[in-house]
C-alpha positions as CSV (number, residue, x, y, z in Angstrom):
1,X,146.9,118.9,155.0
2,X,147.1,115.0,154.8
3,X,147.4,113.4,151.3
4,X,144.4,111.6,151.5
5,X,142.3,114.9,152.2
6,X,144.1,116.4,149.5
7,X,143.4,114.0,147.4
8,X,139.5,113.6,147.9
9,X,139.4,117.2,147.6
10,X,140.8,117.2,144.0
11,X,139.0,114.4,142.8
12,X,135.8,115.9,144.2
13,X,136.4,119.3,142.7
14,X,136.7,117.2,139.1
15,X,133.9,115.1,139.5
16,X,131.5,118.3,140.3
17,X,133.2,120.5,137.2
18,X,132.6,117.2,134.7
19,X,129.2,116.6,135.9
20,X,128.5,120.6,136.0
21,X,130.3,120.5,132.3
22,X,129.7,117.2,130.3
23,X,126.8,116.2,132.0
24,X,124.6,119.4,132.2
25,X,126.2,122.7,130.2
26,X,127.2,121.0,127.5
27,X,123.8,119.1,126.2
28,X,122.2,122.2,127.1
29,X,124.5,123.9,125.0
30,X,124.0,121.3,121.8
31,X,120.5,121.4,122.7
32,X,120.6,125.6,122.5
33,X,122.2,125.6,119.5
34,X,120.3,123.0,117.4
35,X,117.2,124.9,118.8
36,X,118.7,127.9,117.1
37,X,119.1,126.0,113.7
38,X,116.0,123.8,113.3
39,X,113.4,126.5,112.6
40,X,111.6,128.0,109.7
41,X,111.9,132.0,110.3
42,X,113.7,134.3,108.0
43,X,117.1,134.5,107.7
44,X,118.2,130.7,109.3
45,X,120.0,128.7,106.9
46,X,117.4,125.7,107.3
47,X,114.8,128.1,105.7
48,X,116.7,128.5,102.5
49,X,117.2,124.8,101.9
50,X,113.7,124.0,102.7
51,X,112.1,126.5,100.8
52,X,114.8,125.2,98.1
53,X,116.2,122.3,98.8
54,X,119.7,122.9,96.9
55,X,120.9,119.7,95.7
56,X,118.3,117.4,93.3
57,X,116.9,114.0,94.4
58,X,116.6,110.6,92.5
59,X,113.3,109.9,90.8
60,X,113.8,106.7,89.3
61,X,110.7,104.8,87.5
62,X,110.0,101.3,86.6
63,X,107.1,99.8,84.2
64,X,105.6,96.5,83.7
65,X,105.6,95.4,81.0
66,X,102.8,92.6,80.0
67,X,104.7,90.0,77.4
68,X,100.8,88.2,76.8
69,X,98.7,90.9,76.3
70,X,96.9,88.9,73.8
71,X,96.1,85.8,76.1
72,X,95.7,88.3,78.8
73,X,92.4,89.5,77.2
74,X,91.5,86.0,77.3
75,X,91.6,85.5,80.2
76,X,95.4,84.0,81.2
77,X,97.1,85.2,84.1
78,X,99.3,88.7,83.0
79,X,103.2,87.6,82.9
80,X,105.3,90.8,84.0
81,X,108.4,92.0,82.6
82,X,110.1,95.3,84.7
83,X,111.8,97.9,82.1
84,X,113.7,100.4,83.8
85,X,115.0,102.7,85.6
86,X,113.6,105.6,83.5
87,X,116.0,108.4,85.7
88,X,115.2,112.1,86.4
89,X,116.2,114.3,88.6
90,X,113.7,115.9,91.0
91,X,114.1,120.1,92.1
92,X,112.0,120.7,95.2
93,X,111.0,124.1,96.0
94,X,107.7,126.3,97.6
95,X,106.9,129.1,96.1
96,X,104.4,132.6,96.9
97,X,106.1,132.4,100.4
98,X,103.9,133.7,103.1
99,X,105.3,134.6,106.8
100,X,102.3,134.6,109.7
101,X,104.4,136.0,112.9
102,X,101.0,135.9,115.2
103,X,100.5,131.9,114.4
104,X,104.3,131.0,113.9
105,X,103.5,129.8,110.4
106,X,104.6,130.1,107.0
107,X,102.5,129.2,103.8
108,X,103.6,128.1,100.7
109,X,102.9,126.0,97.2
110,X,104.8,123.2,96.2
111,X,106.4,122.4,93.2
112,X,108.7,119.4,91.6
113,X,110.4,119.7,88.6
114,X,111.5,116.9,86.5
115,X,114.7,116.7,84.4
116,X,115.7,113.6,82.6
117,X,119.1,112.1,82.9
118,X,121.0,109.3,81.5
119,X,122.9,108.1,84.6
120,X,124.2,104.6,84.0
121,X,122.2,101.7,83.7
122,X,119.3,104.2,83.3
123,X,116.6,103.4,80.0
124,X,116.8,105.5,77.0
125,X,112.8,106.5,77.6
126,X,112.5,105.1,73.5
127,X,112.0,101.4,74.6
128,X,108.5,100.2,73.7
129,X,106.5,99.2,76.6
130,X,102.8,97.4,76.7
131,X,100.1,98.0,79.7
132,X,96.7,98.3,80.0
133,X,95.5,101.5,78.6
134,X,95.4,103.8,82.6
135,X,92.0,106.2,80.3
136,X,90.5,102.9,79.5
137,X,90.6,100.6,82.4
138,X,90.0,103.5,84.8
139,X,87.2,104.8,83.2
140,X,85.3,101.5,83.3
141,X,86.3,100.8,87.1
142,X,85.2,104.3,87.6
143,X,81.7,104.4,86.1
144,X,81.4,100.2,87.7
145,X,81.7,102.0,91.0
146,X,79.7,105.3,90.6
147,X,77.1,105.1,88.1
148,X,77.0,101.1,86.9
149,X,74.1,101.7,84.7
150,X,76.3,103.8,82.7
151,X,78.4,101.2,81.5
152,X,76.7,100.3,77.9
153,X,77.1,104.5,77.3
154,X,81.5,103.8,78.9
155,X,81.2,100.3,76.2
156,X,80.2,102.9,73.3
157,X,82.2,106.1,74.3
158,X,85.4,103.2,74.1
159,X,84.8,102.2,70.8
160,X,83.9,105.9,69.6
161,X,87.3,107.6,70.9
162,X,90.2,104.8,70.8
163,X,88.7,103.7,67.0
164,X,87.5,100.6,68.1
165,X,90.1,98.6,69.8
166,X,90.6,95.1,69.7
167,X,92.6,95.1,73.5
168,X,92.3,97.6,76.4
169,X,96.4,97.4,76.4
170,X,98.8,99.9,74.4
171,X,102.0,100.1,73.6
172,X,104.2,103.2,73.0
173,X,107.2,104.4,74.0
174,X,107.6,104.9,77.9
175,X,108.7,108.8,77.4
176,X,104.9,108.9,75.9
177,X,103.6,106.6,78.9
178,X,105.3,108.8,81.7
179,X,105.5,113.0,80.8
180,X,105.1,113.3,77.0
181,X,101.6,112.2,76.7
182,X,99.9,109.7,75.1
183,X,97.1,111.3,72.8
184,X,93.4,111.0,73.1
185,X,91.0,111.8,70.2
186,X,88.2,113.7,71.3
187,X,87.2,114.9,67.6
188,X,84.1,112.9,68.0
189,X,80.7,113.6,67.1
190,X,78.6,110.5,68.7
191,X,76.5,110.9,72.0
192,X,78.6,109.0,74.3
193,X,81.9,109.9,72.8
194,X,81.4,113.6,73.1
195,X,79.5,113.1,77.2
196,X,83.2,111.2,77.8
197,X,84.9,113.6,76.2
198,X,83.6,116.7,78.2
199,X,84.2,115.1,81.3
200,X,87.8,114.4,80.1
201,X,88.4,118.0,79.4
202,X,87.6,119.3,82.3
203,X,89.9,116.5,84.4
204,X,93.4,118.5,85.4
205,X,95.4,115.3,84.7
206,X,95.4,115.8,81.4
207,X,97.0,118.3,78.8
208,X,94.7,119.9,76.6
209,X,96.2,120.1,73.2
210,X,93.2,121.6,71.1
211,X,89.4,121.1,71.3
212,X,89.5,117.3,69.8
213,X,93.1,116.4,71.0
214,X,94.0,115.6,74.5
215,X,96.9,114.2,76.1
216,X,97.3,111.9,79.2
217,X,100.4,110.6,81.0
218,X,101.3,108.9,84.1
219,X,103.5,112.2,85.8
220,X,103.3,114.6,83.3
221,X,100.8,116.4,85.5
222,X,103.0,116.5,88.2
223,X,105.9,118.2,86.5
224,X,106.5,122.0,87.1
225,X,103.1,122.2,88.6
226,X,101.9,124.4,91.7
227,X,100.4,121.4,94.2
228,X,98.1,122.6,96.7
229,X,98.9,125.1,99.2
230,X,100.5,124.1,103.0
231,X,100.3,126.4,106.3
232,X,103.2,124.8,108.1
233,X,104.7,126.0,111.8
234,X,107.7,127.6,111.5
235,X,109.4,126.3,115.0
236,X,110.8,129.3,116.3
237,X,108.2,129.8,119.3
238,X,108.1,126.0,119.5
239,X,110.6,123.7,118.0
240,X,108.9,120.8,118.4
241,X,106.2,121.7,115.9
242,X,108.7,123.0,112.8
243,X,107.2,122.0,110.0
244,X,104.0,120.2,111.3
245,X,101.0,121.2,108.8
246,X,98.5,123.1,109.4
247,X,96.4,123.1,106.9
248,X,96.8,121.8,103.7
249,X,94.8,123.1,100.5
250,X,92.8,125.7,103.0
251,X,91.5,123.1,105.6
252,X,92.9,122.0,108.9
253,X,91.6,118.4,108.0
254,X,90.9,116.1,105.6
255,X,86.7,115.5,103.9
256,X,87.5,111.8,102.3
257,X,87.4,109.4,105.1
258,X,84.7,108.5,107.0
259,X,86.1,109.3,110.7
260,X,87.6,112.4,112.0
261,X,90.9,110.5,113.1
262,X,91.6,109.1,109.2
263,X,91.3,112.4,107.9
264,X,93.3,114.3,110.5
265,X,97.0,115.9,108.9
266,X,99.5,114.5,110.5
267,X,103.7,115.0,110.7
268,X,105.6,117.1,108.2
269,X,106.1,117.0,104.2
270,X,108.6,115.2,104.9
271,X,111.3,117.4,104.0
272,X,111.6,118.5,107.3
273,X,111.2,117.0,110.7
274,X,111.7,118.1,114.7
275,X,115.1,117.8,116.2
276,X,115.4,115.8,119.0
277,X,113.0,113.2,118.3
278,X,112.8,109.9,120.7
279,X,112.4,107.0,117.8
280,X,109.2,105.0,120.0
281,X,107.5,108.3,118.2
282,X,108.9,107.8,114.6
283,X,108.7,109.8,111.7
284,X,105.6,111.0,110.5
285,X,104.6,112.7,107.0
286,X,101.7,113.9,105.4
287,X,101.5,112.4,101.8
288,X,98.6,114.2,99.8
289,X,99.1,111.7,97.1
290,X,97.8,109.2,99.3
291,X,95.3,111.7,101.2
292,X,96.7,110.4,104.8
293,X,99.8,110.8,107.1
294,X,102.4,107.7,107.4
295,X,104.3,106.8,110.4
296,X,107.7,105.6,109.5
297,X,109.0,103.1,112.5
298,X,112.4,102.7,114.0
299,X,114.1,99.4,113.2
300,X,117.8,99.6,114.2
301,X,120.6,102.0,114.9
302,X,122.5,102.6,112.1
303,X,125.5,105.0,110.8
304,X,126.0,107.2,107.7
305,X,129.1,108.5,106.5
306,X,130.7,108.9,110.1
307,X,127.7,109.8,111.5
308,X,125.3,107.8,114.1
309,X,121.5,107.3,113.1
310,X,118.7,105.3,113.0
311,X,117.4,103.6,110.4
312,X,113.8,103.9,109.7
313,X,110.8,102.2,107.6
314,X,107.1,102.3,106.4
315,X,104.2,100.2,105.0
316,X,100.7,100.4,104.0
317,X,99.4,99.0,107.5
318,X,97.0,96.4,107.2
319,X,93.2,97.7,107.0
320,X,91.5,94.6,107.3
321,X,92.4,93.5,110.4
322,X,94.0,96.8,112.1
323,X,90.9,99.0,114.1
324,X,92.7,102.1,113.2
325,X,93.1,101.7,109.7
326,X,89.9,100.8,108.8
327,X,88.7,103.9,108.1
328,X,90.7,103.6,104.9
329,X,88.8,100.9,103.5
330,X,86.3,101.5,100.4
331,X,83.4,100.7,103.0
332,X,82.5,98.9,105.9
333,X,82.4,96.0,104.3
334,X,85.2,96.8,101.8
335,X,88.8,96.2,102.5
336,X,92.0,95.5,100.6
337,X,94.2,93.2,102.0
338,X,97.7,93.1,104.2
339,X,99.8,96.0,102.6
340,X,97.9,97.5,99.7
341,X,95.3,100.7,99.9
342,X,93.0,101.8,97.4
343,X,93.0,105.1,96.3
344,X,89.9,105.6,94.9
345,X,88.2,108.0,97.5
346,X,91.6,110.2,97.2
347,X,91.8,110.5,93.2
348,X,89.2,109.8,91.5
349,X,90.1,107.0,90.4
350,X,90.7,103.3,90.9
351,X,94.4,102.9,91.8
352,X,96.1,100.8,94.3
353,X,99.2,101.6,96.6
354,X,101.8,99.5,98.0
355,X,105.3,98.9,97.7
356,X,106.9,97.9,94.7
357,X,106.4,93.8,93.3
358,X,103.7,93.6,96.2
359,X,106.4,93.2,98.7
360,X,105.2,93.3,102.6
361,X,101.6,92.3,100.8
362,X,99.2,89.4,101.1
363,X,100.5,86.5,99.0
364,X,97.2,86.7,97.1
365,X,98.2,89.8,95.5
366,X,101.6,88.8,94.0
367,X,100.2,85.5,93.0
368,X,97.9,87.0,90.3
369,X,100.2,88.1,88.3
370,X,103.9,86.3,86.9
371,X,107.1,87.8,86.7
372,X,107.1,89.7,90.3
373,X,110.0,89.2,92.6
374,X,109.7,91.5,95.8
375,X,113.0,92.0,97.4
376,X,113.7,93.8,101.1
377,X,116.6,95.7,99.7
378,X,115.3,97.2,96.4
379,X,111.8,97.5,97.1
380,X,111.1,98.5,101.2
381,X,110.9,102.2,102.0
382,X,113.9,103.0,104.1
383,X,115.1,105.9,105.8
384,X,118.2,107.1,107.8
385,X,117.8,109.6,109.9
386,X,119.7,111.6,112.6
387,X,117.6,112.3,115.5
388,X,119.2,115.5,117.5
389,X,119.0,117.9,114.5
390,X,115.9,116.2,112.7
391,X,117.6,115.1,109.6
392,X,117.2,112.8,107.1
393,X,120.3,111.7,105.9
394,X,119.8,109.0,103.2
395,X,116.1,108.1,102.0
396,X,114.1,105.7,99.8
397,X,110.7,106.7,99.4
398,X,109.2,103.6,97.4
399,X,105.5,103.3,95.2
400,X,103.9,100.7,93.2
401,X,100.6,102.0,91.3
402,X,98.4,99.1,90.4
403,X,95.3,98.7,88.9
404,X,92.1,96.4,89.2
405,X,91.5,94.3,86.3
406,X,87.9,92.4,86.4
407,X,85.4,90.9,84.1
408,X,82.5,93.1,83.2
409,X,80.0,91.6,80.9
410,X,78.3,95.4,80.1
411,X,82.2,96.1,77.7
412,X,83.1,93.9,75.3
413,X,87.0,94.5,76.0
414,X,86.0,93.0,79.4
415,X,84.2,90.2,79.0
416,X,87.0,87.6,79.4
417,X,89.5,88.8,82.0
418,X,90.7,86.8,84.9
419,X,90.1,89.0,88.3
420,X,93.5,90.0,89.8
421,X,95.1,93.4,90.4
422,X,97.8,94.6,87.8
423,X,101.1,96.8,89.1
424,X,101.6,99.6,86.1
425,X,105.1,101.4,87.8
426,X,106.7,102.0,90.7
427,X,108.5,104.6,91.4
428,X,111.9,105.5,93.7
429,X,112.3,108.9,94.7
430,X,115.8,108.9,96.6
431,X,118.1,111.3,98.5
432,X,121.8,110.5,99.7
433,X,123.0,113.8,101.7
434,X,126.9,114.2,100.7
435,X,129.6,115.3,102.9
436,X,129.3,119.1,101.9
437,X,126.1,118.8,103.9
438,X,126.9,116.4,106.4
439,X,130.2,117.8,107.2
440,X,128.6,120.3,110.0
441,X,126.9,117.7,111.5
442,X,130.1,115.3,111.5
443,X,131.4,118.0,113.4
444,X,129.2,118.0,115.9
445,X,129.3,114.4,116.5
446,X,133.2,114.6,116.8
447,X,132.6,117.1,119.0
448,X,130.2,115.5,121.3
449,X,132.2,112.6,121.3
450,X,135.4,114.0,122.1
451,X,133.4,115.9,125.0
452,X,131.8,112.6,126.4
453,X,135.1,110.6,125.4
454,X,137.6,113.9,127.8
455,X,134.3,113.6,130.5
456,X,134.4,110.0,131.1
457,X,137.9,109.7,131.8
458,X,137.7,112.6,133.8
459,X,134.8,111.0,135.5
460,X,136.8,107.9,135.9
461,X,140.1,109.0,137.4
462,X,137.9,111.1,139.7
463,X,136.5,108.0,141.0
464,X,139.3,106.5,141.1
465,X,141.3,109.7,143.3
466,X,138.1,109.4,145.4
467,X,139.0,105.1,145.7
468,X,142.3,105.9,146.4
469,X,141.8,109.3,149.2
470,X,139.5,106.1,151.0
471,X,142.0,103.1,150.8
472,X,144.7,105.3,152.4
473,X,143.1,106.6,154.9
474,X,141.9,103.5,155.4
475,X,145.0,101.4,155.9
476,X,146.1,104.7,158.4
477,X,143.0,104.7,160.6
478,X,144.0,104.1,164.4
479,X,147.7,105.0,164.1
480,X,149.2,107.5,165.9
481,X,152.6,109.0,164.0
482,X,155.6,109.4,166.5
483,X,158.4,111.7,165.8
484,X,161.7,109.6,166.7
485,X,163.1,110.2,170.5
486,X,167.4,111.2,170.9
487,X,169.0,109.4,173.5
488,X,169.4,111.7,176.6
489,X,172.2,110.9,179.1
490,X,170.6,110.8,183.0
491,X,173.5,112.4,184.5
492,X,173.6,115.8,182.5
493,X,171.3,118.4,183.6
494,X,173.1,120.7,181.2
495,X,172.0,117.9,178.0
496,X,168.8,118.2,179.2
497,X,168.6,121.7,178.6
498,X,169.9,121.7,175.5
499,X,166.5,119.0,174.4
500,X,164.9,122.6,174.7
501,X,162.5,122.8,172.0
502,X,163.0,119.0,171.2
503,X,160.5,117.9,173.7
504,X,157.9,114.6,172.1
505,X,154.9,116.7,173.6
506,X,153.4,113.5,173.0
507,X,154.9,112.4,176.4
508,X,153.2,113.1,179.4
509,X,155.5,114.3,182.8
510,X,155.7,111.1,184.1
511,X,157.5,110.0,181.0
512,X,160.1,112.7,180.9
513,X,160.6,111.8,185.0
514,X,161.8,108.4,183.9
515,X,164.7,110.2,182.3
């Protein structure tokens, strides 16, 4: 067989096992084992860690602190002064665990603990802090927006249980202000006090102490507390959908927005998300704090620890002047501005959302208050995540509560206040996955890259056997190879003889008759 046969032969035989190998088998062997791994039924190991997640995250807060409280009831603009981080640690885990084989789903209760640590640079939780009082300024915003004509009874009830207050602000300690409590008398006998005072006592953000004693904080009632129960997919008859919700608190959608789209549940709780997931679709989570689903976007590929991913972020949309967000506006006619949402129609209350220092707001915002300085790296929500095995492998879930502070000339405490909308905290709730847990998946990637590093060169010097079979049969197209002629003497029949077996049978007769 000629070289250049041999040669195309070989590199063809290479070229098909590399394309057969690292081209098809292997991703479909990735792809069969991720499958395998990424799905809620019993006994995988992504089951334990979701149900609990075995390392803590970072729950860091931060308060504003007004400096002018005094001049702020006057009417001057509130000057800001951030106090933190308060730190904590946060345990996920879901508990009273229900398996539904016929669905593919699993049920289950959330709940977050809280611990408090003193990692460095974090607060002591004992540094006095000043804010508007959260019981006094919601409940006026509250009644201004359900029931104004109740506001003379909210003007009395004021007076009655905070023993006549000069200012709506307060200052205590910021353990008091975030999980110990901040206490409310309720011992009181007057009409409007005690029609307050039952409404207060039957509100589950607060802890009930006695009959006349209540106390409020700002997450206390989020600490070792069943939230509301989630019917989740488990993935294991379709991956795509592990951990897409269901139903969450009984009901497959949402009764607080006015259109069927707003109050559809959408993505995961965010603890979890699809493997192989193209970034044009994002990352999408269901946040029941904010009573809607938020699609965090792709903005650039990234790396973490070794490993290749993309990097990921979020905002509050913009409800005036995006179609599809409208529907989270307080009416019709009734929208907040560029990056801020009000979530009065999902608590109760009168609290904005948006990220911390009004960053990625409208400039109106930030310029109603002093002392804000929004900042890309501290304050946008950012997330790295690894696409082929859905996992997030660094996170920055960010939050800035604010509320509305307006004049009302029906309270007394309101009469003189300068319209603007004042941030309270803002919260940080952050995960960095370490290289116990993102060894297996550096693996892979070492793997996969070795794999498409070995194909690739494979693929290459079977091109390049294929260039080379072509140039030499090239440069020997048209020849004819002759084997070398002996010099045969005309005068010996005998010599002749003895060319037996020597014969060029390339000659024809005529050419031996010359001889």
């Amino acid at each position: 067989m000629q070289l250049p046969v041999k040669l195309a032969i070989g590199s063809l035989s290479a070229l098909l096992l590399i394309v057969i190998v690292g081209f098809v088998a292997f991703p479909k062997l990735i792809t069969s084992k991720v499958k395998g791994m990424i799905n809620l039924g019993p006994g995988t190991e992504i089951r334990d860690m979701f149900l609990k997640v075995p390392f803590p995250l970072t729950f860091r807060v931060y308060i504003f602190n007004v400096t002018n409280p005094d001049r702020v009831q006057m009417g001057d603009m509130p000057i800001l002064n951030e106090v933190g981080p308060f730190c904590y640690e946060e345990w996920k885990e879901k508990l009273n665990v229900e398996d539904m084989e016929a669905d593919d789903t699993i049920s289950y209760d959330p709940i977050d603990t809280f611990l408090k640590k003193r990692w460095p640079g974090c607060k002591t939780g004992r540094e006095l802090v000043t804010i508007p009082h959260p019981m006094i300024l919601g409940l006026v915003n509250t009644v201004i927006r359900q029931k104004p004509g109740a506001l003379s009874l909210a003007n009395k009830a004021i007076k009655s249980i905070y023993d006549n207050p000069t200012s709506i602000f307060i200052t205590t300690e910021a353990d008091n202000l975030l999980f110990d409590g901040v206490n409310i008398n309720c011992g009181v006998n007057d009409f409007a006090g005690k029609a307050i005072c039952s409404q207060l006592k039957t509100s589950g953000n607060l802890r009930k102490i006695n009959e006349e004693q209540l106390l409020f904080s700002l997450l206390g009632p989020k600490n070792a507390t069943l939230n509301q129960r989630i019917k989740a997919y488990r993935g294991t008859k379709k991956f795509q959908d592990v951990g897409r919700i269901l139903e969450f608190a009984g009901a497959t959608k949402l009764d607080v927005w006015p259109t069927d789209e707003c109050n559809e549940i959408k993505g995961t709780d965010g603890t979890i998300f699809p493997p192989f997931l193209e970034k044009e679709q994002g990352l999408v989570s269901y946040s029941p704090d904010l009573c809607r689903s938020l699609r965090a976007t792709f903005v650039k590929k990234s790396e973490y620890n070794g490993i290749p991913c993309g990097e990921y972020t979020a905002t509050f949309g913009d409800m005036s002047t995006n179609e599809d967000e409208k529907c989270y506006c307080l009416t019709s006619d009734t929208c907040m501005k560029k990056g801020i949402m009000d979530l009065y129609k999902c608590a109760g209350v009168p609290v904005y959302a948006s990220l911390p220092h009004f960053y990625g707001t409208d400039e109106s915002y930030s310029n109603g208050v002093k002392g804000l300085a929004p900042n890309k790296t501290k304050h946008e929500i950012k997330i790295l995540f690894e696409s082929t095995t859905g996992s997030p492998l660094y996170a920055r879930k960010r939050l800035q509560l604010s509320m509305p502070l307006e004049p009302i000339q029906k309270v007394e405490l309101f009469n003189n206040f300068t319209a603007t909308v004042i941030p309270i905290i803002w919260i940080e709730e952050g995960v960095d996955l370490n290289r116990t847990y993102t060894g297996q998946l550096k693996s892979l990637f070492q793997l996969k890259k070795a794999v498409g590093v070995i194909k690739w060169m494979i693929l290459l010097s079977s091109l390049g056997g294929l260039a080379a079979a072509g140039y030499i049969f090239y440069k020997n197209n048209g020849k004819t190879e002759i084997t070398p002629v002996h010099e045969i003497k005309r005068d010996g029949i005998s010599r002749i003889h003895s060319l037996e077996g020597q014969v060029n049978h390339g000659m024809s007769d005529n050419n031996l008759d010359k001889f």
